[in-house]
C-alpha positions as CSV (number, residue, x, y, z in Angstrom):
1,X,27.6,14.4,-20.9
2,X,24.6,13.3,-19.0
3,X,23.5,9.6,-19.3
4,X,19.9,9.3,-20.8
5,X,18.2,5.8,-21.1
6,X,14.8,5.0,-22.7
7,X,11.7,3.7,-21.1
8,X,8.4,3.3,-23.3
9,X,10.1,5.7,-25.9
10,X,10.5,9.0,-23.8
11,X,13.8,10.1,-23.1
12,X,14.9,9.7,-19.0
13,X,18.0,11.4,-17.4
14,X,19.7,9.5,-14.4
15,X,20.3,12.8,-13.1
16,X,17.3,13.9,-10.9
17,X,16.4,16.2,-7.8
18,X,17.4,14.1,-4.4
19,X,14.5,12.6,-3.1
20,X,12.7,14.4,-0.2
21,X,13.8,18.3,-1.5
22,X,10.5,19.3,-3.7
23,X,11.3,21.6,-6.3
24,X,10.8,25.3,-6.3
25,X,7.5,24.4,-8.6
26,X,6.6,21.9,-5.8
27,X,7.2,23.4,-2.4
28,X,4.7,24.6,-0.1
29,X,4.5,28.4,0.6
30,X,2.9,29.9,3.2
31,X,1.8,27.2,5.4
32,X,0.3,28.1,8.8
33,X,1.2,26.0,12.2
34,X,-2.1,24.4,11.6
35,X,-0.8,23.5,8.0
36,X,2.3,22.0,9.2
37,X,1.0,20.4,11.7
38,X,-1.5,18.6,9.5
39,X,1.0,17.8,6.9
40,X,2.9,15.5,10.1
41,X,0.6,13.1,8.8
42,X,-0.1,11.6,5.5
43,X,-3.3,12.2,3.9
44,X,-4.3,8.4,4.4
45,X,-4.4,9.1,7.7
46,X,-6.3,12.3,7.7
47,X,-9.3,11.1,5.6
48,X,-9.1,7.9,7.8
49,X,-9.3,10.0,11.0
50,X,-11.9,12.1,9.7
51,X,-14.0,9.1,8.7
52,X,-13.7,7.5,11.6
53,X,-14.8,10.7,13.9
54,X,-18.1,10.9,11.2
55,X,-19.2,7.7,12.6
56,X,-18.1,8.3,15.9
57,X,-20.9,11.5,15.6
58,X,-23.6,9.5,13.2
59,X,-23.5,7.1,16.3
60,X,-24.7,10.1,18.5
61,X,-20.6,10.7,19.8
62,X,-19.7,14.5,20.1
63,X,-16.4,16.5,20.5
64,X,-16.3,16.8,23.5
65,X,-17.0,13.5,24.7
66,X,-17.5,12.1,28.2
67,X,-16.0,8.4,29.0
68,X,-19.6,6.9,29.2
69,X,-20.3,8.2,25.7
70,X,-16.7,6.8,24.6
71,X,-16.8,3.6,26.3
72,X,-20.1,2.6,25.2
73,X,-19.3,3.7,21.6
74,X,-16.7,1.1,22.0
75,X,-18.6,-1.7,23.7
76,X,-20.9,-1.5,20.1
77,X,-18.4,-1.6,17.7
78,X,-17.4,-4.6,19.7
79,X,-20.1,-6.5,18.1
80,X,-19.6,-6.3,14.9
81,X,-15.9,-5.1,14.6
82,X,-12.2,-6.6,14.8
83,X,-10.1,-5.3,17.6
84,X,-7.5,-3.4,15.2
85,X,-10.6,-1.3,13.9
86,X,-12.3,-0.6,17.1
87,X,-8.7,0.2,18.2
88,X,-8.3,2.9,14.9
89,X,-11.6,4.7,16.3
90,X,-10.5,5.2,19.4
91,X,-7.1,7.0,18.4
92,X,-9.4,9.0,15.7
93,X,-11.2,9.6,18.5
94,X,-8.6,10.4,21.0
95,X,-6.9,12.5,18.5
96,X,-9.7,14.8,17.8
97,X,-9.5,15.7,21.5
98,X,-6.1,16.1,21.5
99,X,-6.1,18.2,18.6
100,X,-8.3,21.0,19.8
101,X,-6.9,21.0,23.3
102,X,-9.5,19.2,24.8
103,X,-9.1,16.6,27.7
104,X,-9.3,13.2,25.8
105,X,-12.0,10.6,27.4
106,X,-9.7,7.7,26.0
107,X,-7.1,8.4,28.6
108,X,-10.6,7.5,31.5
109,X,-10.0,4.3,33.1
110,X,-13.3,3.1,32.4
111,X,-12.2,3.6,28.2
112,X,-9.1,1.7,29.3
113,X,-11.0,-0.8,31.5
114,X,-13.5,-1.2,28.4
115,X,-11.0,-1.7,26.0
116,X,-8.9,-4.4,27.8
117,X,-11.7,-6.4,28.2
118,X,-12.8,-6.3,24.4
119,X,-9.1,-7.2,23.4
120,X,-9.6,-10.3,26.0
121,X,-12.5,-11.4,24.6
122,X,-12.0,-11.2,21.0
123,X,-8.7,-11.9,21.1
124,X,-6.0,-9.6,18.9
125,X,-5.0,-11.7,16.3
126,X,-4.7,-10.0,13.1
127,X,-6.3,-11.2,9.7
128,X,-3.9,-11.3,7.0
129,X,-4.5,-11.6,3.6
130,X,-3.3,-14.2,1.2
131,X,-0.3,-13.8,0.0
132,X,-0.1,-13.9,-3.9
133,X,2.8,-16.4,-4.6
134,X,4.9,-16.6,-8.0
135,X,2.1,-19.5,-9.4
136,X,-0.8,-17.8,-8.2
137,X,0.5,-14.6,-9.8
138,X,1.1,-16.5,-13.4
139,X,-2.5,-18.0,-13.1
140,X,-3.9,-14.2,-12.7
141,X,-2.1,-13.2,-15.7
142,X,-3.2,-15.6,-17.7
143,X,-6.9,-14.4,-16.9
144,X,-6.0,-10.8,-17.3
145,X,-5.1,-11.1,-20.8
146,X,-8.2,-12.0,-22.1
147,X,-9.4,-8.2,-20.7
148,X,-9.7,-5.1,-22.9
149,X,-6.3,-4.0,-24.5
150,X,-5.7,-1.3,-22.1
151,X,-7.3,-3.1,-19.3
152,X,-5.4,-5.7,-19.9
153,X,-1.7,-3.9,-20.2
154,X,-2.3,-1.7,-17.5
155,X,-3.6,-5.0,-15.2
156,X,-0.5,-7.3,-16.4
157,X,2.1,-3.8,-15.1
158,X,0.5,-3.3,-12.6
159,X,0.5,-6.7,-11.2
160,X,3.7,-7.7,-12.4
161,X,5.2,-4.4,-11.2
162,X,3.2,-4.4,-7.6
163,X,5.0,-8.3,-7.2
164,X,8.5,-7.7,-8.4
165,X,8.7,-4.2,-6.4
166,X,7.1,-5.5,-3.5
167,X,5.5,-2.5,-3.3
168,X,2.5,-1.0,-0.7
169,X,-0.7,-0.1,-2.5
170,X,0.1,3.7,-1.9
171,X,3.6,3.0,-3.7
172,X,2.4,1.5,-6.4
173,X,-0.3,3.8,-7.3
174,X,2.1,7.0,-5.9
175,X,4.5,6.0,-9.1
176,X,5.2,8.8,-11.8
177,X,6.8,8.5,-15.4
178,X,9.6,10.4,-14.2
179,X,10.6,8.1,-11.0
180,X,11.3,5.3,-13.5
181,X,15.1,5.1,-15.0
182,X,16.4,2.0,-17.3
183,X,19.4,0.3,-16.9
184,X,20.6,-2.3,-18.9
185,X,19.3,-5.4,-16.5
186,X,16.3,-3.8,-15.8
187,X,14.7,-0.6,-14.3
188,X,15.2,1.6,-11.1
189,X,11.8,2.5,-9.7
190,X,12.1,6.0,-7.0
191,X,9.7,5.5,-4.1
192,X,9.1,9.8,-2.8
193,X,7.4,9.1,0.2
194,X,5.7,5.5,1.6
195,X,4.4,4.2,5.1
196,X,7.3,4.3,6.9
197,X,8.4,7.4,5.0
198,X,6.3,10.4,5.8
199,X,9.1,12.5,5.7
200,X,10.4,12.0,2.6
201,X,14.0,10.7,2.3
202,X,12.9,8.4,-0.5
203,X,14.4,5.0,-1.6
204,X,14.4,3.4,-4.5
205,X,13.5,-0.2,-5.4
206,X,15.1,-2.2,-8.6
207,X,13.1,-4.9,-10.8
208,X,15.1,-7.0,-13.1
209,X,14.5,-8.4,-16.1
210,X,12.3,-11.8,-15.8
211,X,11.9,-14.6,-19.1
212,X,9.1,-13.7,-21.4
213,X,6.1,-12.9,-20.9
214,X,6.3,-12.6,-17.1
215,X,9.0,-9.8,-17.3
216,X,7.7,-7.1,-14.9
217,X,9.7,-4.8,-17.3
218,X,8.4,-5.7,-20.4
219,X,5.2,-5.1,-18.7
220,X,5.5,-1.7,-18.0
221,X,7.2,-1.1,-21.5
222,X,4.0,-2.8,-23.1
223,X,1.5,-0.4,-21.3
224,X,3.4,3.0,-21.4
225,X,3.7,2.9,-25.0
226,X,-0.1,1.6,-25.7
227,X,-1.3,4.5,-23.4
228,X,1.1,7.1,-24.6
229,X,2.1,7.8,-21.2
230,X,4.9,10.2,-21.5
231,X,4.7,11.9,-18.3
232,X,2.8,12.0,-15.2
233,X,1.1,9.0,-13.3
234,X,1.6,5.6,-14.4
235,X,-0.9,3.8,-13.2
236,X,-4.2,5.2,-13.9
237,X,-8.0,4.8,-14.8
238,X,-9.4,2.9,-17.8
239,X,-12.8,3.6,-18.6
240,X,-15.3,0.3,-19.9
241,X,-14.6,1.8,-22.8
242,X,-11.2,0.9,-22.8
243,X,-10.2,4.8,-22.7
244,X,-7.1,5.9,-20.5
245,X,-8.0,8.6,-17.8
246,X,-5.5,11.5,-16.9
247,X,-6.2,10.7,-13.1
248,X,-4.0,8.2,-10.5
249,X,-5.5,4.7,-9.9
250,X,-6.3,5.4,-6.1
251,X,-5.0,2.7,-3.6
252,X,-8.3,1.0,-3.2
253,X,-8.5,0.8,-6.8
254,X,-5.8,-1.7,-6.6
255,X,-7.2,-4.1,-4.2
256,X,-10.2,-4.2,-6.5
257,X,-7.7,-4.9,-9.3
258,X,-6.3,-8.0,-7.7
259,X,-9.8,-9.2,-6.1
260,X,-11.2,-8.8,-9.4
261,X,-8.5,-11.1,-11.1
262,X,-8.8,-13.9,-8.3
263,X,-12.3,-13.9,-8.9
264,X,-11.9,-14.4,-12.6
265,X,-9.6,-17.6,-11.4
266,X,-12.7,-19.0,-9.6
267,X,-10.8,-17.8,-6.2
268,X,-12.4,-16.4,-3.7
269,X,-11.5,-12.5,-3.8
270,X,-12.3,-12.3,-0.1
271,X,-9.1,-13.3,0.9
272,X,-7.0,-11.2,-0.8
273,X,-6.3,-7.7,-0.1
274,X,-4.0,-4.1,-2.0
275,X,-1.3,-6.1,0.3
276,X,-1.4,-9.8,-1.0
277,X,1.2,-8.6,-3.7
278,X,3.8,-7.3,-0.9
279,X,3.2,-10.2,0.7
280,X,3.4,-12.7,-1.9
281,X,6.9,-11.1,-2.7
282,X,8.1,-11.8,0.6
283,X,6.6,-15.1,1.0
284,X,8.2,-16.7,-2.2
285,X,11.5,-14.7,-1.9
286,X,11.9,-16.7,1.6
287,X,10.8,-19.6,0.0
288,X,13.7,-18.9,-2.7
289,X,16.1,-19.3,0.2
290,X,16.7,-14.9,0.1
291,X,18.6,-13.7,3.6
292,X,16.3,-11.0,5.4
293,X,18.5,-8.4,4.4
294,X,17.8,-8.9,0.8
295,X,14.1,-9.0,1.2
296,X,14.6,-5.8,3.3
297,X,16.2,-4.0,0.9
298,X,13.7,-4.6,-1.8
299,X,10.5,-3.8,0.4
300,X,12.4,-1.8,2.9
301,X,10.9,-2.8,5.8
302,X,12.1,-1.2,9.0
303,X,11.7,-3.9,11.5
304,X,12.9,-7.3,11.2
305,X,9.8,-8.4,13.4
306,X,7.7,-7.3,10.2
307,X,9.2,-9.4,8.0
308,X,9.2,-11.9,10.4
309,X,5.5,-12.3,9.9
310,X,6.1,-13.6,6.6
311,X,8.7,-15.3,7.0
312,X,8.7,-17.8,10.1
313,X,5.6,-19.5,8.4
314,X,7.7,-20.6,5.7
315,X,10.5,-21.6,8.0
316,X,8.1,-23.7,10.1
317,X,6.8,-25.4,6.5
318,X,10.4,-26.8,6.6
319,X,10.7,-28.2,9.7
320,X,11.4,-32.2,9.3
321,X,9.4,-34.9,10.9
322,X,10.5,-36.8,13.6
323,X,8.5,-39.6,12.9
């Protein structure tokens, strides 16, 4: 007899297709080389190329392009841009060489030569957004109630969901009705593809129940059954009418989510970012004394160098004095 739990009163089966083997319904047919080898990477990364080669041309760039035009593309950017963006146009650039068999200027030593010297003298640190911490999460909630009914369900979920998963923006925004099963301590949450994922083999991630009100669980619950979502994408657009769209929140749509709810705080929204709920996840999980292989299993980093990054700041808060 097969085991079927409920979720915001639609019926779920535990038994599903494996993650990574698209239905018959669901698999491509057809698909050229070209179409395969587009589909090695993930449409983020296409429309992010593709952008970035549009201002590489409004700039006056063009495919093909010599070293000089490259490297003084480059030494522009440098004025106004980090090193980590400058660096993403040059691979966009480089790539759309590459991809029509053309000799890529990026490989020139005066690109190389040009690029050294910008990472010397702007330095490579990254920026990294605040991390949204267990209280700072409660204090958003609070303001998020006092939104529209469906703003405000589909905010609280999202947020509460987006912490407790520890979820990427493109995770949390990637989630369908029918990735979500119930158990009786909480809920199992399917994650197809993510980041570190392109191919497929999926993983899941499982919230547990929390105490009232902040229960990531109850969340969900709440704004599945006000928005009659039976099927299909759970996190989606609400009008300023307080109407529930058919469409998927895009990932952007959740950093403006979370910067719009610090903002309401009297925070400044500038310093958080789609990934300040990941982070925050991380940050107080360490800070809850978690091992690094239980913080990897929930947000399932790859590299223990990643998690590192959150981490060894809240290692080096411990450190005793000496004095």
């Amino acid at each position: 007899m097969k085991n079927d739990t409920k979720l915001g009163g639609a019926t779920l089966a535990h038994a599903r297709p494996k993650p990574g083997l698209p239905s018959s319904a669901t698999r491509p047919q057809g698909l050229s080389v070209d179409g395969y080898v587009a589909a090695a990477r993930s449409a983020a990364t296409q429309r992010g190329y593709a952008a970035d080669v549009r201002h590489f041309r409004s700039k006056g760039g063009r495919i093909p392009a010599t070293p000089q035009q490259l490297a003084g593309y480059l030494a522009e950017l440098a004025a106004t841009l980090a090193v980590a963006t400058i660096e993403r146009r040059l691979i966009a650039v480089h790539r759309a060489h590459v991809d029509r068999g053309l000799d890529s200027p990026a490989r020139d030593a005066l690109v190389k030569q040009t690029m050294a010297g910008i990472r010397r003298t702007l330095g490579t640190r990254q920026r990294q957004a605040k991390a949204v911490v267990k209280d700072d999460l409660l204090e958003l909630l609070v303001m998020v109630d006092q939104r529209k009914p469906m703003q405000a369900a589909r905010d609280r979920a999202l947020l509460l969901i987006g912490f407790a998963g520890a979820f990427r923006r493109s995770e949390l925004v990637a989630i369908r009705r029918e990735d979500i099963t119930e158990h009786a301590n909480g809920l199992e949450i399917l994650i197809r593809r993510s980041k570190t994922d392109q191919a497929g083999a999926g993983r899941t991630a499982f919230i547990p129940y929390a105490k009232g009100a902040r229960c990531p669980v109850k969340a969900l619950r709440g704004w599945l059954e006000l928005a009659g979502i039976a099927s299909g994408w759970v996190f989606r657009s609400v009008s300023r009418y307080d109407k529930v769209g058919t469409a998927a929140l895009s990932a952007q749509s959740v950093a403006l989510i979370i910067k719009a709810a610090v903002q309401r705080t009297g925070g400044d929204p500038a310093r958080v970012s789609g990934h300040s709920l990941r982070a925050g996840y991380v940050t107080t999980a360490a800070e809850a004394g978690l091992q690094p292989y239980q913080i990897k299993e929930q947000t399932g980093h790859r590299s223990d160098a990643m998690l590192a990054r959150y981490i060894r700041p809240v290692a080096k808060r411990r450190i005793p004095t000496l004095l």
